[in-house]
OpenMM code with the backbone's topology and positions (N, CA, C; nanometers):
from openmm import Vec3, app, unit

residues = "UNK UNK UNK UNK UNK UNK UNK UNK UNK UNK UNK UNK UNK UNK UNK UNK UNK UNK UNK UNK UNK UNK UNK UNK UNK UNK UNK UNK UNK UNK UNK UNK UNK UNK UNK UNK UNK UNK UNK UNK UNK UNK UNK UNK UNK UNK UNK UNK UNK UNK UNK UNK UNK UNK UNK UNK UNK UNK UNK UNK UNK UNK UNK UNK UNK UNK UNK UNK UNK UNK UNK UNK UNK UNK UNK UNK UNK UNK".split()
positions = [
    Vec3(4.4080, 9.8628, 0.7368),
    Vec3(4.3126, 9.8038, 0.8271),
    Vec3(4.3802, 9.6828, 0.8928),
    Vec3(4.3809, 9.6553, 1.0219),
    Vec3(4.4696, 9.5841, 1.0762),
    Vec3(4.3526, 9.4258, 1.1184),
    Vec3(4.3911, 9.3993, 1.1670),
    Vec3(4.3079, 9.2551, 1.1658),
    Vec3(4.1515, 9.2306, 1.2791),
    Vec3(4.2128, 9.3328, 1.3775),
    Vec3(4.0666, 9.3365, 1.4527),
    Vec3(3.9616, 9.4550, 1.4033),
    Vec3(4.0087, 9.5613, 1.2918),
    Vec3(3.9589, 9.6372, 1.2228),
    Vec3(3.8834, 9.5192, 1.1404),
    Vec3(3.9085, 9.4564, 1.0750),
    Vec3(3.8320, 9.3781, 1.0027),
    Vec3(3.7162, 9.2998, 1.0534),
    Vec3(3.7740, 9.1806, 1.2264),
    Vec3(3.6606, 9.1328, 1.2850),
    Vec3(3.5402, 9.2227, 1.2826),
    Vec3(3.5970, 9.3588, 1.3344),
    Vec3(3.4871, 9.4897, 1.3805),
    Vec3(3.3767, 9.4551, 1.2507),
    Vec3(3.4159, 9.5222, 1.1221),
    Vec3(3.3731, 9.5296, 1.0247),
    Vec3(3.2836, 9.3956, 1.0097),
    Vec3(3.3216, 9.2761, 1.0271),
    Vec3(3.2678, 9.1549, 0.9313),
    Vec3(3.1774, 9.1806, 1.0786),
    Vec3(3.1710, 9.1940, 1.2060),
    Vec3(3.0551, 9.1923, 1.2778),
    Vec3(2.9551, 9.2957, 1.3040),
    Vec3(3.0112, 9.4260, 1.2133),
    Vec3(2.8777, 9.4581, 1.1603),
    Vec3(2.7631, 9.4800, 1.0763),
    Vec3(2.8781, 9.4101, 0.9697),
    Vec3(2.8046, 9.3773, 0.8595),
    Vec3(2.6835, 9.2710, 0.8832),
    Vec3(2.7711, 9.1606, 0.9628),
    Vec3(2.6680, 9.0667, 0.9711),
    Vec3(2.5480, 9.1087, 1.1045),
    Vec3(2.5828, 9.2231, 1.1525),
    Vec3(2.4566, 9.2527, 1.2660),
    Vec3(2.3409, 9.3314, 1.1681),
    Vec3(2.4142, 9.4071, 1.0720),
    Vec3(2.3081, 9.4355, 0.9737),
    Vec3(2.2198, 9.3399, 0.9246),
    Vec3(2.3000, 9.2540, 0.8715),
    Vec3(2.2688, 9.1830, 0.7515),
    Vec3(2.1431, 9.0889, 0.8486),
    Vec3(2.1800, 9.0923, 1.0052),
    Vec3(2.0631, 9.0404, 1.0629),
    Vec3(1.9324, 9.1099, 1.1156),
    Vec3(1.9827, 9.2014, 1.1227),
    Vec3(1.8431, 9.3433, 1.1046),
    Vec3(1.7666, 9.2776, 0.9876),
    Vec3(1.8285, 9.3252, 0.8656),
    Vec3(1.7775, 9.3454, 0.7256),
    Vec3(1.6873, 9.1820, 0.6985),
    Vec3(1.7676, 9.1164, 0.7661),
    Vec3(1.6308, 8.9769, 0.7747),
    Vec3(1.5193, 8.9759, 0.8738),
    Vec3(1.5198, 9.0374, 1.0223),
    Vec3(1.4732, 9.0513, 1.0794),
    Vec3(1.3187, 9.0870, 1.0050),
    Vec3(1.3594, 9.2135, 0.9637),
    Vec3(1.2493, 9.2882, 0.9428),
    Vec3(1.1674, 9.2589, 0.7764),
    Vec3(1.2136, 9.1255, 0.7502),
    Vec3(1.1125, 9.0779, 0.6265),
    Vec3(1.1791, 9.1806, 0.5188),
    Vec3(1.2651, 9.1272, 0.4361),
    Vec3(1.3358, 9.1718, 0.3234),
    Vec3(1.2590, 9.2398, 0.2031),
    Vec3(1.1110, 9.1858, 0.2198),
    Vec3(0.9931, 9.2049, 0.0685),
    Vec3(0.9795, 9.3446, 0.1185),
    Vec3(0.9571, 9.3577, 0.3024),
    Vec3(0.9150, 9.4644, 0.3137),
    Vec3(0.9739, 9.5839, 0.3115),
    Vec3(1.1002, 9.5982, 0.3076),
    Vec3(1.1989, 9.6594, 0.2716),
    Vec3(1.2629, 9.7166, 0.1344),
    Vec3(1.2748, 9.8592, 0.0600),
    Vec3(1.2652, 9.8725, -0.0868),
    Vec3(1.4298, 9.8545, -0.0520),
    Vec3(1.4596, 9.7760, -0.1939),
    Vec3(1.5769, 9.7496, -0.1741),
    Vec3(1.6765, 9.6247, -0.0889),
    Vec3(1.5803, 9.5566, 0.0187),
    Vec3(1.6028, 9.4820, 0.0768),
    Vec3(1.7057, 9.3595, 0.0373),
    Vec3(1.6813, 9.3013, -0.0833),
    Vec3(1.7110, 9.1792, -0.1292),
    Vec3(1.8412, 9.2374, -0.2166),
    Vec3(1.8449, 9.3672, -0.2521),
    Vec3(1.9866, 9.4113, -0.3312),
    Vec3(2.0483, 9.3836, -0.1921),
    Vec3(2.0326, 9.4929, -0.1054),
    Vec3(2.0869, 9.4561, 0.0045),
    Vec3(2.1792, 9.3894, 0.0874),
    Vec3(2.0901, 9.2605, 0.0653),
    Vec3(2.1133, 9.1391, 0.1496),
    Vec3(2.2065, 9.0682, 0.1081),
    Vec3(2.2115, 9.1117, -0.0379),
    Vec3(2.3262, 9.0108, -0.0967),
    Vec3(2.4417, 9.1051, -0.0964),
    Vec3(2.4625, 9.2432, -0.1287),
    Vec3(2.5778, 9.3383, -0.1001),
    Vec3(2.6509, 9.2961, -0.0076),
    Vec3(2.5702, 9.2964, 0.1275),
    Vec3(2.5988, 9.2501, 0.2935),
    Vec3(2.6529, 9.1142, 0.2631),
    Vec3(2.6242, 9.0224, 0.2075),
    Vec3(2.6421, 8.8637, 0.2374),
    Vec3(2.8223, 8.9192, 0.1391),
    Vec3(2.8041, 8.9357, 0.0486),
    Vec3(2.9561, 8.9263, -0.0632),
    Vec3(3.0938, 9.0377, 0.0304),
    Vec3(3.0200, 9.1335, 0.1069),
    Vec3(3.1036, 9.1931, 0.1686),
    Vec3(3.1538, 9.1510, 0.2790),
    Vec3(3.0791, 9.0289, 0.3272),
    Vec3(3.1417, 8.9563, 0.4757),
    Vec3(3.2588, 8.8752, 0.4093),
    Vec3(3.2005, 8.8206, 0.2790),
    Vec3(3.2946, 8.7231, 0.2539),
    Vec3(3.3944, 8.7894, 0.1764),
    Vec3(3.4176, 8.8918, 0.1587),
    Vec3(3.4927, 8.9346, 0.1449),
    Vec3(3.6480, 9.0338, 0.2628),
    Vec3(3.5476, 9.0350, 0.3327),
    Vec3(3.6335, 9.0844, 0.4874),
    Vec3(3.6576, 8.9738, 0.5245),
    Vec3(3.6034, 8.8103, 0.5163),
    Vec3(3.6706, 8.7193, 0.5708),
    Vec3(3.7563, 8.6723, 0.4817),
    Vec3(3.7477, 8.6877, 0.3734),
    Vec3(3.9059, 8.6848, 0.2754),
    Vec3(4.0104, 8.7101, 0.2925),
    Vec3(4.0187, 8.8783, 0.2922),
    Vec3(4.0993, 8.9700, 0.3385),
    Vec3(4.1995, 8.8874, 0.4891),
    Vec3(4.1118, 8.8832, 0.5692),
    Vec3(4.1478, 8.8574, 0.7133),
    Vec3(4.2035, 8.7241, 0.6745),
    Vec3(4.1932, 8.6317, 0.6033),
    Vec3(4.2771, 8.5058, 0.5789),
    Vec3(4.3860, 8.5552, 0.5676),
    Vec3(4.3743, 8.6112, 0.4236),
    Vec3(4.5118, 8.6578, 0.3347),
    Vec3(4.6236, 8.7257, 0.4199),
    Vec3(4.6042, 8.7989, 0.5171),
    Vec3(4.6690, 8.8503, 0.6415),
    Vec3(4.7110, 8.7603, 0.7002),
    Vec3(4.6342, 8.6487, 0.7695),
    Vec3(4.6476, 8.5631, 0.8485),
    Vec3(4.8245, 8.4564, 0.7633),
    Vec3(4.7810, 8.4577, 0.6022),
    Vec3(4.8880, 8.3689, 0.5272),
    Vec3(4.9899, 8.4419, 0.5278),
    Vec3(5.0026, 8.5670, 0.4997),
    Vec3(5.0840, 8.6727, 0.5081),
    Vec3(5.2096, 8.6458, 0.6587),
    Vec3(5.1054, 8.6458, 0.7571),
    Vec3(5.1768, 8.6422, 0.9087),
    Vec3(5.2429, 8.5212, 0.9087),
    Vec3(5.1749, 8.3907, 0.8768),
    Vec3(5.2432, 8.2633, 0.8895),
    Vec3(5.3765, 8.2889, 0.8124),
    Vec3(5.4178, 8.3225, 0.6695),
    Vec3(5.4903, 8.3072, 0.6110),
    Vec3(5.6130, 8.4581, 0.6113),
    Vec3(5.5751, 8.5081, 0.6996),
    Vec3(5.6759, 8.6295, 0.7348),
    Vec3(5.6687, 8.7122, 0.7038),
    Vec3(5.6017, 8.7469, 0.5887),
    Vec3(5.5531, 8.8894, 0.4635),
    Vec3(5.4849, 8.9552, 0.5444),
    Vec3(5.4629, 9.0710, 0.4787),
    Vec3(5.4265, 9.2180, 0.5549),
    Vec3(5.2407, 9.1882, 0.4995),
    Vec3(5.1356, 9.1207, 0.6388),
    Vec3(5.0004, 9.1834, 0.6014),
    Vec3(4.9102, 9.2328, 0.5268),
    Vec3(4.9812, 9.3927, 0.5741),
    Vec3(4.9429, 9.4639, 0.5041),
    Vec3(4.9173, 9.4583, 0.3419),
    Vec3(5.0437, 9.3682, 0.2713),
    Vec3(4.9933, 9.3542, 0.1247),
    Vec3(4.8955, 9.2724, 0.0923),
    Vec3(4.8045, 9.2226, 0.1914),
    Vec3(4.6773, 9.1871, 0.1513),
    Vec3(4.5902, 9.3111, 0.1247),
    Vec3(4.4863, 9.2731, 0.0482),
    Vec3(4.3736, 9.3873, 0.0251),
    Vec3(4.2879, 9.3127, -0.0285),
    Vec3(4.1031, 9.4011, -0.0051),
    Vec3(4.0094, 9.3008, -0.0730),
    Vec3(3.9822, 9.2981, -0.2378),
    Vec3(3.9841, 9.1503, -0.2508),
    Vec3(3.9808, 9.1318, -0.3482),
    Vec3(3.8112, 9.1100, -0.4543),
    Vec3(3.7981, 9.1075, -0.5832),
    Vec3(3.6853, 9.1679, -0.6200),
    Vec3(3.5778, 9.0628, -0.5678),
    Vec3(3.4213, 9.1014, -0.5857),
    Vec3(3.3332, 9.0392, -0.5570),
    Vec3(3.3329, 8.9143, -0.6553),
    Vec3(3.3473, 8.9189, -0.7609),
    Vec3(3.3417, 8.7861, -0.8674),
    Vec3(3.4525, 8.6716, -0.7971),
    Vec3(3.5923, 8.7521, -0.7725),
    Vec3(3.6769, 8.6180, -0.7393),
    Vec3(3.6015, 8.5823, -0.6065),
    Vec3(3.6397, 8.6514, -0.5249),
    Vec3(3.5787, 8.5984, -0.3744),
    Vec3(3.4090, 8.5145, -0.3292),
    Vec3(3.3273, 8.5400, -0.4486),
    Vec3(3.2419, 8.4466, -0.4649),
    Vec3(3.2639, 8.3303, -0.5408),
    Vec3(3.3386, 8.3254, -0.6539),
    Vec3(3.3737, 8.1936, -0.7455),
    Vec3(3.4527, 8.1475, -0.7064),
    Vec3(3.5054, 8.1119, -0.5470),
    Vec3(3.5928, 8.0229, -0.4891),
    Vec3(3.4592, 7.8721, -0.4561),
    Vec3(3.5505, 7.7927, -0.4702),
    Vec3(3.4669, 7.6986, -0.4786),
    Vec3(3.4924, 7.6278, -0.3113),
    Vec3(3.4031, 7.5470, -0.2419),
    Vec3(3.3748, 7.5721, -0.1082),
    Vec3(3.4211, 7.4365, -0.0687),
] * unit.nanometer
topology = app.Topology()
chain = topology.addChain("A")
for resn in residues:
    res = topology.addResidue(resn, chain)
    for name in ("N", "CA", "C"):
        topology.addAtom(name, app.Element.getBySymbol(name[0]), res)
């Protein structure tokens, strides 16, 4: 997945993820699993797309980025 493959991705996750609020989350079965799937998977495509980004600065090949699990990529501290 190359780097505007990813923008793609993290902007439609988050066009979902703005549906899925749109339309009142209670009212929705499943909604609130959802919402948080959507939220850990952006931040996780915006991980990814860093790690690429460090990759390019420092000369290494990209590509050996990949996403990493939901526990690390949420227990980064902000």
């Amino acid at each position: 997945m190359d780097d505007s493959e990813i923008r793609d991705r993290i902007t439609a996750l988050t066009d979902e993820l703005k549906a899925l609020r749109e339309l009142e989350v209670g009212a929705v079965p499943g909604g609130s699993a959802r919402l948080e799937e959507l939220q850990v998977a952006i931040d996780q495509h915006w991980d990814l797309l860093r790690q690429r980004q460090a990759h390019e600065e420092f000369g290494t090949n990209p590509d050996a980025a990949g996403i990493r699990p939901a526990g690390e990529v949420e227990g980064y501290l902000q």
